[in-house]
C-alpha positions in Angstrom: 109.6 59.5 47.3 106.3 59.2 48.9 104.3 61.3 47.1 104.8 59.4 43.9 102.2 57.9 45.4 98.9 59.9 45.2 97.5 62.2 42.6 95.0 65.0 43.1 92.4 66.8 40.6 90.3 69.7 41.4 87.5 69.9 39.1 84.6 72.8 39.0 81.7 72.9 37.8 79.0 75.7 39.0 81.0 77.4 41.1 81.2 73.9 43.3 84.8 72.1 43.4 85.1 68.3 43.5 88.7 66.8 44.8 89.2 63.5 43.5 92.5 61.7 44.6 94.2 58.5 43.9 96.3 56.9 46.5 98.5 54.1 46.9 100.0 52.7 49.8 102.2 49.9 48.8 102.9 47.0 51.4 106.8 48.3 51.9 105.8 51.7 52.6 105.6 53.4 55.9 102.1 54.1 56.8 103.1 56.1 59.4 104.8 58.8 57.2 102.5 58.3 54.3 99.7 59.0 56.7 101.7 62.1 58.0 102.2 63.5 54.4 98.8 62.8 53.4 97.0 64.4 56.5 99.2 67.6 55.4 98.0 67.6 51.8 94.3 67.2 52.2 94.7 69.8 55.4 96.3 72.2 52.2 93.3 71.6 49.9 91.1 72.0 52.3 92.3 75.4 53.7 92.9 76.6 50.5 90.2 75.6 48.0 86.1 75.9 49.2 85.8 72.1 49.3 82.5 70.6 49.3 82.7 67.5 47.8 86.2 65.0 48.1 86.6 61.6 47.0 89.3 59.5 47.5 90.1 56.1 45.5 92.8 54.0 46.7 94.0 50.8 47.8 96.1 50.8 51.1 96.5 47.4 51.3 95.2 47.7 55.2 92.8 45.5 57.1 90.4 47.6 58.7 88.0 44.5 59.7 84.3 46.1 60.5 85.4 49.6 61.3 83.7 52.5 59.4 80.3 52.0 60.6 78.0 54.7 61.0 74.7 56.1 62.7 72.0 55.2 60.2 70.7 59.8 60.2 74.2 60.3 59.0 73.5 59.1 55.6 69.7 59.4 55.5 68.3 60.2 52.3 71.3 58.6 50.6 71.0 55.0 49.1 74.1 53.8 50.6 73.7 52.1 54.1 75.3 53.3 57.0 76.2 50.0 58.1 79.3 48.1 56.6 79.7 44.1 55.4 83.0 42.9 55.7 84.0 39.5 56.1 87.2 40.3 57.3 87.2 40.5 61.2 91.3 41.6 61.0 91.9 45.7 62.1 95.6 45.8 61.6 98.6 48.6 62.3 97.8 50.0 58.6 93.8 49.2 59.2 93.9 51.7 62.7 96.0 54.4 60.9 93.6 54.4 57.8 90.4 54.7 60.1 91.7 57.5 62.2 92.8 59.6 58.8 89.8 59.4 57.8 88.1 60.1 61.1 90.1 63.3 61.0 89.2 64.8 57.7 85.4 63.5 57.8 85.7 60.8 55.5 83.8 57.8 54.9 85.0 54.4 53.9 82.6 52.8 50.7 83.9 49.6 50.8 81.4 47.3 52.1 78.1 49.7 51.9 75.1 48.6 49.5 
């Protein structure tokens, strides 16, 4: 059963709700579906619930090589650079499927950012 393999919390504070989510993705899993599932979960939270603030912690166990980079006035005023580090080169099935969910629902990947 796939969605064994996330978990979701809403938590308020000052009448502003933060989602936080764990996911999984193990290496035998369909990314495809799990993707599919996924997209129609946070597209649920986010229709339902005034979201301002979502953060998702996960291991996907996908290569998304350099992908995830951003234009610099995106995150201006923040202390986390726009511009991601990877060593990895690799963007695999998994990696393209991962960059385009988050594409989709506006999110941004950490991993690599100072």
């Amino acid at each position: 059963n796939i969605e064994k393999n996330w978990i979701f919390v809403k938590i308020s504070f000052n009448n502003m709700s933060l989602f936080v989510g764990g996911l999984y993705l193990s290496p035998g899993t369909d990314g495809k579906e799990f993707f599919f599932k996924l997209d129609d979960i946070l597209w649920s939270i986010e229709c339902n619930n005034d979201v301002k603030y979502m953060l998702l912690l996960s291991d996907l166990n996908s290569r998304i090589g350099q992908s995830g980079q951003l234009d610099d006035d995106i995150l201006s005023g923040c202390s986390i650079s726009a511009q991601r580090l990877s060593m990895d080169e690799v963007i695999n099935g998994r990696g393209k499927l991962c960059v385009n969910f988050f594409d989709s629902h506006g999110l941004v990947v950490l991993n690599g950012r100072r």
